[in-house]
N, C-alpha and C positions, 0 to 999 in steps of 0.2 A: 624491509619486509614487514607486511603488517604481523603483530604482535598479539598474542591473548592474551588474557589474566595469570596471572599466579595461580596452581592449582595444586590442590594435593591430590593423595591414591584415594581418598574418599568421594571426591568431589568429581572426579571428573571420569569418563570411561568413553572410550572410542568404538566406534561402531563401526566395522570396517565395510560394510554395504551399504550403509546408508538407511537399511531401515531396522527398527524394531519390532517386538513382537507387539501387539495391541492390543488392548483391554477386548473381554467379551461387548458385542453391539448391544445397546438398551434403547427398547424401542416405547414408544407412550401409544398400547394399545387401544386406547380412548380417541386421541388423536388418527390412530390409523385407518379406524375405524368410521369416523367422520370422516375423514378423506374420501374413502371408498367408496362412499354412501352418496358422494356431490360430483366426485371426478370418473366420470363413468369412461369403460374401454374407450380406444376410439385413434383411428389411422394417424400416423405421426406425418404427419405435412412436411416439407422438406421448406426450410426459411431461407425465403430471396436474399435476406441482406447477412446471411452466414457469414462471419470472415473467419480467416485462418485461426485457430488456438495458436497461442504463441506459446504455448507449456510444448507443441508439440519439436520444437527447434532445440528443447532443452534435455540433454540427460536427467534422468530419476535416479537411477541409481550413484547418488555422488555420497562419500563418505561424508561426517561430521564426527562432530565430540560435543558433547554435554559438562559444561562446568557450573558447577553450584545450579542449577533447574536452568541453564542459558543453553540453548544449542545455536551451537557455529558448526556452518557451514562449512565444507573445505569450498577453495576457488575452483572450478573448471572452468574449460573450454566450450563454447557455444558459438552457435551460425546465426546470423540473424538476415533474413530474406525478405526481400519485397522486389515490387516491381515499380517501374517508373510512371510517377503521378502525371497530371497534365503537367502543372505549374512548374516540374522538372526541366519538362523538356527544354534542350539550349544553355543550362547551366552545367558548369562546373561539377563532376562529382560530388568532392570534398569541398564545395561547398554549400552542397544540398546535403551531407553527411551532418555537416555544423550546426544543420537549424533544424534537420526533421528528424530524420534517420535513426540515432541513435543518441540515446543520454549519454553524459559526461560533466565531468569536473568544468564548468565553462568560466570557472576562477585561476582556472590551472593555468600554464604555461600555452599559450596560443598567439598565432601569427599572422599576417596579413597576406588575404589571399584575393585577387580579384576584388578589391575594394571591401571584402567582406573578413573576420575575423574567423579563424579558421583554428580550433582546439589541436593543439601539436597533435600527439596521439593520430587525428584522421590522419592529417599529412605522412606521418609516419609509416602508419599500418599500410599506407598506400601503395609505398617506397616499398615495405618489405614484402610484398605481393602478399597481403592478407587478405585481400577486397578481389571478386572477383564479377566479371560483368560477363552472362548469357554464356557461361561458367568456364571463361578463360579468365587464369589470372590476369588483375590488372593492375599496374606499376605506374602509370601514366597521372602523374597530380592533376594537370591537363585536361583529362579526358572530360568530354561533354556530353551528357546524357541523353539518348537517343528515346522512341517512343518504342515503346515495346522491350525494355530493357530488363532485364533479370539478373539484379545485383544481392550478391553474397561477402558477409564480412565475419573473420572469423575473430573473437573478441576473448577475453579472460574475463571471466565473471566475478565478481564478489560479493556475494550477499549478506545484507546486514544481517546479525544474531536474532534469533525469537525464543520467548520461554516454552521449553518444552511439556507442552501440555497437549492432552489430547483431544480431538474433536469426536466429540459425543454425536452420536447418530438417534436422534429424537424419532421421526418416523422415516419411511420408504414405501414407496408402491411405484409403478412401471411408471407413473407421470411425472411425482414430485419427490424430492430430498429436502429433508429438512432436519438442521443439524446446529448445535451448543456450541459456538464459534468463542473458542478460546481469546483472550486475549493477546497483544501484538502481532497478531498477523493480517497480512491484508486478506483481503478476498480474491482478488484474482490479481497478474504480474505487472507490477510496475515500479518506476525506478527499480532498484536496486535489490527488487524483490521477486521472486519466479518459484522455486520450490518451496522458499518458505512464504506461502500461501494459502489460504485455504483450497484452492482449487489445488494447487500443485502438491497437497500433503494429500487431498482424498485421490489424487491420481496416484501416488508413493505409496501409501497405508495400503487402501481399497478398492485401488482399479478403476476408480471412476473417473470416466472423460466424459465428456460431449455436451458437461450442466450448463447452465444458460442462469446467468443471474437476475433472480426477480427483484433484488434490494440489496441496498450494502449497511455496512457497518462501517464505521471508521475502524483504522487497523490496532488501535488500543480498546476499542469497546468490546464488551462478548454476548452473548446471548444468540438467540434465534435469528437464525439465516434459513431462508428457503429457496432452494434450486428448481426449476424445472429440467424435465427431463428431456423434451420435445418441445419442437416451434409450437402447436396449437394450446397447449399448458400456457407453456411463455407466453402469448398472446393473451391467455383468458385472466390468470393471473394478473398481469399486468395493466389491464384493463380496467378491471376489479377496483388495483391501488388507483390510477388514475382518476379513473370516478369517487373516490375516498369513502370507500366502503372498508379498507380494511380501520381495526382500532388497535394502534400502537402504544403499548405500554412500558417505559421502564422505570429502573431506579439510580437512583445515583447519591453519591456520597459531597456533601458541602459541608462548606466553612460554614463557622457559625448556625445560631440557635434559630432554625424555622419557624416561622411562625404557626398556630396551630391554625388558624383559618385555611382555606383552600384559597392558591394565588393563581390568578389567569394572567398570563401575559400573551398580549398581542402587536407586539412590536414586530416592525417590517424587521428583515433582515435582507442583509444588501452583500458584497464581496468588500473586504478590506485590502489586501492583498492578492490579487487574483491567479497568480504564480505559483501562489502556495497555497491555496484551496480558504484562507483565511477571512472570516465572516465579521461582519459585524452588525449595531443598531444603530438603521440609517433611515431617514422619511423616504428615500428615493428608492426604500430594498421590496422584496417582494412581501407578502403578507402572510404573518405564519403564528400559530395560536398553539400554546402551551398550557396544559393545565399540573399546577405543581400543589402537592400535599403531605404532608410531613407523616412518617411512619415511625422514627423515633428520636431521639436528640442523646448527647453524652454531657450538653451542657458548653462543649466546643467543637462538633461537629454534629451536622444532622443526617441522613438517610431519608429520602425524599421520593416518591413517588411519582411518576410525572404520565400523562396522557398526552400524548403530540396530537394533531386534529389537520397540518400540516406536516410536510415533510422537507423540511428546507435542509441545505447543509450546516451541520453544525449547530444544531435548531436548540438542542437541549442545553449547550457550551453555553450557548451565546443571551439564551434568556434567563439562564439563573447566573450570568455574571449580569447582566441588566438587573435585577432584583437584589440584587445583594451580594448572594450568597453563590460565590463560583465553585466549580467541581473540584476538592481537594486535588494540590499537586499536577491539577491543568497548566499543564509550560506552555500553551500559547494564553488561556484566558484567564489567569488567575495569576496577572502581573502586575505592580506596578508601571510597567511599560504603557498601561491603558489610561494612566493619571492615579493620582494619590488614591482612590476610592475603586481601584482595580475595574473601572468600565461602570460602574452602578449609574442607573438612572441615563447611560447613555452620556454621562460628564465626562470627559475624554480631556479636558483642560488643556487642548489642541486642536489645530486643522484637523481633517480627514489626509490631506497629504501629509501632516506631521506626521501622525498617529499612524499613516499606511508605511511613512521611512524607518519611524520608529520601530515599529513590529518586525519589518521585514530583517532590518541588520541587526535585531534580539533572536530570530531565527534562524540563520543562518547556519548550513549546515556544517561548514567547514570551522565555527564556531566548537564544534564538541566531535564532528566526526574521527579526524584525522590532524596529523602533526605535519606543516608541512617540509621536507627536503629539498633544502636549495641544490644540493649536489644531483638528485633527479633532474632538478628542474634548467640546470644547466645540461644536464647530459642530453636532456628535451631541444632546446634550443638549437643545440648546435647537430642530432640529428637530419632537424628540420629544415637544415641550411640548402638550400635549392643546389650549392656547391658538394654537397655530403653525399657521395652514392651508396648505397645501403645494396648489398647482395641481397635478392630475394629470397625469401624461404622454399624449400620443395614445394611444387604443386603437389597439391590435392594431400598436403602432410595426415596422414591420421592423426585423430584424437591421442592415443594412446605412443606416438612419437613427440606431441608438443610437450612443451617444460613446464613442470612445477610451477615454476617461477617466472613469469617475462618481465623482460626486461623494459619494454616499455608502457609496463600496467603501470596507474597511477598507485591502485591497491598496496601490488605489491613494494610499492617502491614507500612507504610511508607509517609511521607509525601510530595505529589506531590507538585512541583513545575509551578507554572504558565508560561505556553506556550509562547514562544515569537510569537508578532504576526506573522514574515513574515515565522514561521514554516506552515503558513495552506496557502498562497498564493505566487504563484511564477509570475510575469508580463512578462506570457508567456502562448499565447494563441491560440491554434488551430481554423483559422478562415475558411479554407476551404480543403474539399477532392474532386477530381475529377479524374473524366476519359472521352473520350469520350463518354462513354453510359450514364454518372449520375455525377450529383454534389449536393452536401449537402453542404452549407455554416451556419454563423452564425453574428449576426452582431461585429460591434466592440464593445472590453467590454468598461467599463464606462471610466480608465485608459489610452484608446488609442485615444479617443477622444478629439481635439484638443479644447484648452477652447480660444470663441472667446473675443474679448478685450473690 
């Protein structure tokens, strides 16, 4: 069973709906104002390439607890739906489950299926009638996916922990959201994340559905995020960044003493790791321009200013680890993993295939996630034994008849390890978007502010 921290009656307090009460909304009436003045009324367009919210597959109301400013999630129950792609058609279920369908532990205990590898778990959930196709249940490992197919799987969720902070509400009018994106959370649901995200907390807190994301943030960075509210927004907006009319601004916190001049870097950046979103400085990367300048220094640490002029991934990470000076307590870029000189000047003191095996098995998640249980992983195996008949679960079980606990989650079957803290904050902060029609700022976070003597 996964495990949480030690807590005491100070520290910790359970919330039994899942949500709390919220700060009063603060809005930057300068900003809204600007807004209103450039985004004028105007018919919301209905967007051809709309896909499903996948927030909407998810219950809201799941309880947590809050230990020391950490909120953990409880695990529930979720469906996850889709319909069958082309490149489906003629294969195997469970093993179109394996590579597209849904995330998993694909380090975990898994088996040989049709020449392909097959995560126990699907074969399993298969056998226990979890999976259901054009909404009969389906028990059949076998079965081959047809065109027109409408497959359901009901899963035990586990979502990683996020610091419990709140999301500031900067402006609102009928077109756009623009909101103070705390740190550790993503923006919207992926891996092992869904309510706790920015989309999935303003749908919990504040009722709001339907945003459409103009930009992201990595899910340690905070500052200014803007929503649209409608297709033709999304569009105009979008456009706008396309053309690199908007001027992004932030700050971030580095190793060592900055120089006082202003440092431009225009080194290409390329993908190092592409699995894991992981960047690096490469001749063959795309072309992207930094402008960095010192705001104040401690003597061993500086507080840096930076102008992006591109928008690459990882753009800010990856050119003050080129320059020198990496983003304090950055676990992917501020390692020696990148050579003795932590990546500077792009001396890597390695392949690019070294440097991309190196990085990849320094981050690894099962490295600091979880602990693992041979006795799961046994009880996995022999489940999955083609000889093993597993009685099926009731159809169509209600949420509120499945267990606590299942028995063949990987979650629950393993003992989590406690979070390093600087995994839920990176000292890297979006402090301002503009254009000439509009600017949304935010102030500086607690971190950039200079402590006077």
């Amino acid at each position: 069973m996964s495990s949480t921290p030690e807590t005491s009656e100070s520290t910790e307090k359970q919330v039994n709906e899942g949500i709390e009460a919220k700060p009063g909304k603060r809005k930057n009436p300068e900003s809204t104002e600007k807004l209103e003045s450039t985004v004028s009324k105007r018919k919301k367009y209905e967007d051809p390439n709309k896909k499903v919210d996948p927030l909407d597959e998810i219950p809201m109301k799941v309880p947590f607890k809050i230990i020391d400013g950490i909120r953990h999630l409880n695990p529930y129950w979720a469906c996850y739906r889709t319909r069958t792609k082309g490149r489906w058609i003629g294969r195997k279920m469970v093993e179109v489950f394996a590579g597209e369908f849904l995330s998993t532990n694909r380090n975990y205990a898994a088996s040989k299926l049709g020449g392909a590898t097959v995560p126990m778990d699907f074969k399993i959930a298969c056998k226990m009638g979890r999976i259901y196709v054009n909404g009969e249940q389906m028990t059949d490992i076998d079965y081959v996916m047809k065109n027109g197919d409408r497959v359901e799987h009901w899963a035990h969720r586990h979502e990683h922990p996020v610091r419990d902070l709140p999301i500031r509400i900067i402006s609102e009018t009928d077109d756009l959201l623009v909101v103070e994106k705390p740190p550790s959370l993503p923006v919207h649901t992926c891996g092992q994340y869904a309510i706790h995200t920015v989309l999935g907390q303003l749908r919990v807190n504040e009722g709001k559905t339907g945003l459409r994301v103009l930009h992201r943030l990595d899910r340690a960075t905070s500052g200014v995020l803007l929503f649209a509210k409608n297709y033709e927004t999304d569009l105009e907006f979008k456009t706008t960044l396309k053309q690199g009319e908007w001027s992004k601004e932030y700050v971030c916190k580095v190793d060592g003493v900055f120089p006082d001049e202003e440092q431009i870097c225009e080194q290409p950046i390329g993908p190092l790791v592409i699995s894991m979103g992981i960047q690096c400085v490469r001749p063959d990367g795309k072309e992207a321009k930094s402008r960095f300048r010192k705001l104040w220094s401690d003597g061993t640490h500086s507080v840096v200013q930076v102008h992006i002029e591109t928008g690459r991934t990882h753009q800010i990470r990856v050119h003050s680890q080129f320059l020198g000076f990496p983003i304090v307590g950055d676990q992917l870029y501020n390692s020696t993993v990148w050579g003795s000189t932590k990546g500077k000047n792009a001396e890597y003191q390695k392949s690019f295939e070294e440097l991309c095996e190196d990085v990849r098995n320094t981050h690894k998640s099962e490295n600091w996630h979880e602990k693992p249980n041979p006795e799961f992983e046994k009880k996995m195996e022999h489940l999955a034994k083609d000889s093993i008949v597993i009685t099926p679960e009731t159809p169509r079980i209600s949420v509120e008849e499945r267990p606590e606990f299942d028995e063949i989650c990987q979650k629950c079957n393993v003992e989590s390890k406690k979070v390093p803290d600087n995994h839920f904050q990176l000292f890297l902060h979006c402090l301002k978007y503009e254009t000439p029609k509009w600017c949304f700022k935010t102030d500086l976070p607690e971190w950039a502010v200079q402590k006077s003597d």
